[in-house]
N, C-alpha and C positions, 0 to 999 in steps of 0.2 A: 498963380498961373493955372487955365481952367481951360478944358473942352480941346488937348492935342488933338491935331487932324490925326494922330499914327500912335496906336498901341503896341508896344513890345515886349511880347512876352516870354519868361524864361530864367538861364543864368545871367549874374553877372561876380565875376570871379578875377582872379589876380592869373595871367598869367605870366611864369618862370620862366625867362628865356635865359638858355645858357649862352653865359659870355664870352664862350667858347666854340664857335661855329664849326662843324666839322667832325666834331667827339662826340662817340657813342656816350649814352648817359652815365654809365660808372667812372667814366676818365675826365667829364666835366667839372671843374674846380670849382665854379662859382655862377649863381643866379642874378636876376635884375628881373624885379616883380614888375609890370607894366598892366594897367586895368584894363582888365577885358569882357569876353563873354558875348556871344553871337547877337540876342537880342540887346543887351545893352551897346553892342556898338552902332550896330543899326540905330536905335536910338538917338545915341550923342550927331553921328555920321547926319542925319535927318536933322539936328537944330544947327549945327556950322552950314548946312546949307540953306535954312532959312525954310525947313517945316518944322515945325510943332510937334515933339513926341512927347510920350510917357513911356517910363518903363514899370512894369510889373514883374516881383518876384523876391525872391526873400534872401536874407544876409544874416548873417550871425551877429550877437550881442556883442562883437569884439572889436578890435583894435582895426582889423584889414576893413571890416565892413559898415564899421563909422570913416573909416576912408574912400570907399567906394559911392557910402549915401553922396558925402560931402561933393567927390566928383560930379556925381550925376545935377547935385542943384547948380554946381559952379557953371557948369554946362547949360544951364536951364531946361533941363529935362523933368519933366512935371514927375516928383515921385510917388503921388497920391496909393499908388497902387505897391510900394516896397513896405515887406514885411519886416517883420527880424525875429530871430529865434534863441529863445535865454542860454539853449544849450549845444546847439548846432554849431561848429564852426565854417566860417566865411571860405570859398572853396576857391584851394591854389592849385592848380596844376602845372607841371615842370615839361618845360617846352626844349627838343633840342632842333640844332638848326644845322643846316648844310652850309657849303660856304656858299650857296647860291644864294640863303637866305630862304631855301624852303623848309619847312617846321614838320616835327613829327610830334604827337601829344604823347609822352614818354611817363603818365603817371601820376598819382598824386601823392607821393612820398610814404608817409608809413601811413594814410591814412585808407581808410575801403572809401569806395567811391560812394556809399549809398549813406554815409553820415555827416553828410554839409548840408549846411541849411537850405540851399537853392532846391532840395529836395522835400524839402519841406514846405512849401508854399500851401496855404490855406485857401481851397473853392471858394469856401461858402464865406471869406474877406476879400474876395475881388472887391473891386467900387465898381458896381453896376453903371453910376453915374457918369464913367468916363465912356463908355462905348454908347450913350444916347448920341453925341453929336459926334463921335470917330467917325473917319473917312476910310482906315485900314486898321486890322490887324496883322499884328507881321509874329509867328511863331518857326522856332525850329521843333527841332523832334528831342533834343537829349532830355527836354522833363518828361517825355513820357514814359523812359527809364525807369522812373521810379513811382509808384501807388500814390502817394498825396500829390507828387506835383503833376501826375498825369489827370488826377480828376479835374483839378485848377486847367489844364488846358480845355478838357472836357465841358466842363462850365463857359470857358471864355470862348469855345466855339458856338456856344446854345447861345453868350449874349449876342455876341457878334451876327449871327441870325436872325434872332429876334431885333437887330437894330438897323438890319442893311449894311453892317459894315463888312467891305470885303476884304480876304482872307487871304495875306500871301503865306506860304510856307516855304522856309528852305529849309534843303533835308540836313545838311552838315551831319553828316553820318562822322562820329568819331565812334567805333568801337570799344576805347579805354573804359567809357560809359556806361556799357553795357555786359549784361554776363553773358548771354546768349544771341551771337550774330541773327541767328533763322528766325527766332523770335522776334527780335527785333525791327527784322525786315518785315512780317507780317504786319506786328504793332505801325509802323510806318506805313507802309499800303494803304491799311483797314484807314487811315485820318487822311489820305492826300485826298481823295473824292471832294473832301469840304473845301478845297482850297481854288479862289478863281485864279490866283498864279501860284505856278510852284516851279523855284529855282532850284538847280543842282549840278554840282558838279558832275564830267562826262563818266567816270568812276561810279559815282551814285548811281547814274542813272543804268549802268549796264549793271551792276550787283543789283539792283531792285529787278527790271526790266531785263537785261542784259540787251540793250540797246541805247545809243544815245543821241539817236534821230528826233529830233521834236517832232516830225509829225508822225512816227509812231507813237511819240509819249503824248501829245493828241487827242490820238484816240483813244489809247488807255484811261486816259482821263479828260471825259466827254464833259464835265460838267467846268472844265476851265477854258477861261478866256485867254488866259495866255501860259505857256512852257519857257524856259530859257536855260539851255546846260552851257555851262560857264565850265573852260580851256586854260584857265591859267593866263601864262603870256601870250597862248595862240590865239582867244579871243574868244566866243562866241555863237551860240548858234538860238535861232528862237522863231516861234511858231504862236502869233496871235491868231486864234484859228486855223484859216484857209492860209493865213500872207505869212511865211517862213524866209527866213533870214540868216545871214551871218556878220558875224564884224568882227575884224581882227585885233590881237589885243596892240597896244600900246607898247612900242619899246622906251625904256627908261631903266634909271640905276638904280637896281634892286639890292633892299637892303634886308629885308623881313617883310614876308610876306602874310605875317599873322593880321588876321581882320581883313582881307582885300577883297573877299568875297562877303562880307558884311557891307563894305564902303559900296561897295558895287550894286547891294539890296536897296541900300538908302538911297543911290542915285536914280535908281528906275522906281524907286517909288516918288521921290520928289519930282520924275518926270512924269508919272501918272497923273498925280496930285496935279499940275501943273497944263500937261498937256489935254486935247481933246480927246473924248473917248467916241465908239475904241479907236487906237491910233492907225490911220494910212500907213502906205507903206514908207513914204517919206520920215513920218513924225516917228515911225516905229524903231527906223536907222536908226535916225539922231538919237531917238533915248539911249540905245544900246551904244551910241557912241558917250553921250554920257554918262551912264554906267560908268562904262569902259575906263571912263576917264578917272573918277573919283575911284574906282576901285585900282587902279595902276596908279596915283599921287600915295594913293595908302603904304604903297609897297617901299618907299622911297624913304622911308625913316623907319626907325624902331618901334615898334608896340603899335597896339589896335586904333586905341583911340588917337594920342598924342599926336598919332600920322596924320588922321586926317582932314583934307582941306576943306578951307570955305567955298561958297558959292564963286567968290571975285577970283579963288586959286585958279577953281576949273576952269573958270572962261576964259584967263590965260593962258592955260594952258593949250585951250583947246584952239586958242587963234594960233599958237606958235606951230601948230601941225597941221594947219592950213598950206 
């Protein structure tokens, strides 16, 4: 499997969702490991619909993360670019939930956040060869957390440059990740400029910006073709340039909402990939309606991946809201 249209780079990790909806973390009795991780699900989310990804990034010598390889091939997600680390373990983080089914990232057990292998990704072992014929690369920000794996994104922005491929980011700000908020924010700023799209939640956008207007995030960042702050179940809001937008989300029975704004990356990239650039204001709806739509089927079962749906789900879905 050679030459995915979509590179994703970053964690992919297990997360612990408590079986216990509702309880603070110390009163939760038990876990359900489900694979996860922002760019790996963007990933998988992009071959059930019928593009082409690869994931890059690194997993530990151990048990969880000969699990996780094995997903990503079962998936046919090209993993040319997944490392592993002889001494790093494979990263779990303990998710709890509301009875809504909204998630707070509550930790990584007795371990410190900066000794998993996903921190450990090697620059100078990207495979250069996978970004000569990419169509995107898709990064979040939690590797640049950390010294090795921030050089590895630093790298894969120079190929991504040197190759024309363009650069989505979502910000997926989780703090758990980080030692220092303000730092943080900075480190995040100083990388959005490289990105022709960059998605985030309306939260993200006022803690960076303290506004969550596309077209002042816009102007902020002159050098993108397209903005999109992403509302949860309200839906929407997004600025290709000049032509700004909204779409309301999807109502449906919400079960976990872990991965829905990864489902939701994969949809408007496979509507990029897909549709004419840049898009009308007509063609711009529709993607955001299917976004919309793959990122709200996600929500509708347990765990990131397992959730979600194929190309044939959406378009059922999508005639039945007609």
């Amino acid at each position: 499997m050679s030459n995915p249209q979509v590179l994703c780079l970053g964690e992919i990790l297990w997360d612990c969702l408590a079986d216990q909806p509702g309880r603070a973390l110390a009163a939760v009795d038990s876990w359900t490991p489900y694979p996860g991780g922002a760019p790996a699900n963007v990933a998988c989310a992009l071959v059930k619909l019928g593009t082409s990804a690869g994931f890059i990034g690194c997993v530990g010598e151990d048990a969880p993360g000969t699990q996780l390889r094995a997903l990503l091939q079962q998936t046919n997600v090209n993993i040319e670019g997944l490392q592993t680390h002889a001494d790093a373990p494979t990263r779990q983080v303990y998710v709890t939930r509301t009875l809504e089914g909204d998630r707070t990232f509550a930790g990584f057990g007795n371990y410190d956040t900066s000794i998993f292998a996903d921190t450990q990704l090697q620059a100078d072992h990207l495979p250069a060869n996978l970004f000569v014929n990419a169509d995107y690369l898709i990064l979040g920000t939690l590797a640049l957390a950390y010294p090795q794996s921030a050089a590895a994104v630093r790298q894969a922005l120079q190929l991504a440059q040197q190759h024309q491929v363009k650069i989505l980011i979502d910000v997926n700000w989780r703090p758990v990740f980080w030692t220092d908020p303000e730092a943080a924010r900075q480190i995040i700023l100083q990388i959005l400029p490289n990105a022709h799209y960059v998605k985030l939640a309306e939260e993200e956008a006022q803690w960076l910006w303290k506004t969550d207007h596309p077209q002042a995030l816009v102007k902020a960042l002159p050098s993108a073709q397209g903005v999109i702050v992403t509302a949860g179940a309200k839906g929407c809001a997004y600025c290709f340039r000049e032509m700004c937008g909204t779409r309301p989300g999807f109502t449906v029975q919400v079960q976990d909402t872990t991965g829905a704004g990864d489902a939701f990356v994969a949809g408007l990239i496979h509507q990029l990939i897909t549709t004419d650039h840049p898009p009308d204001r007509q063609s711009a709806q529709a993607m955001m309606t299917y976004a919309s739509a793959v990122g709200a089927l996600t929500t509708t079962q347990a765990g990131a991946i397992a959730a979600q749906p194929t190309a044939d789900e959406v378009a059922t879905f999508l005639q039945t809201q007609r």
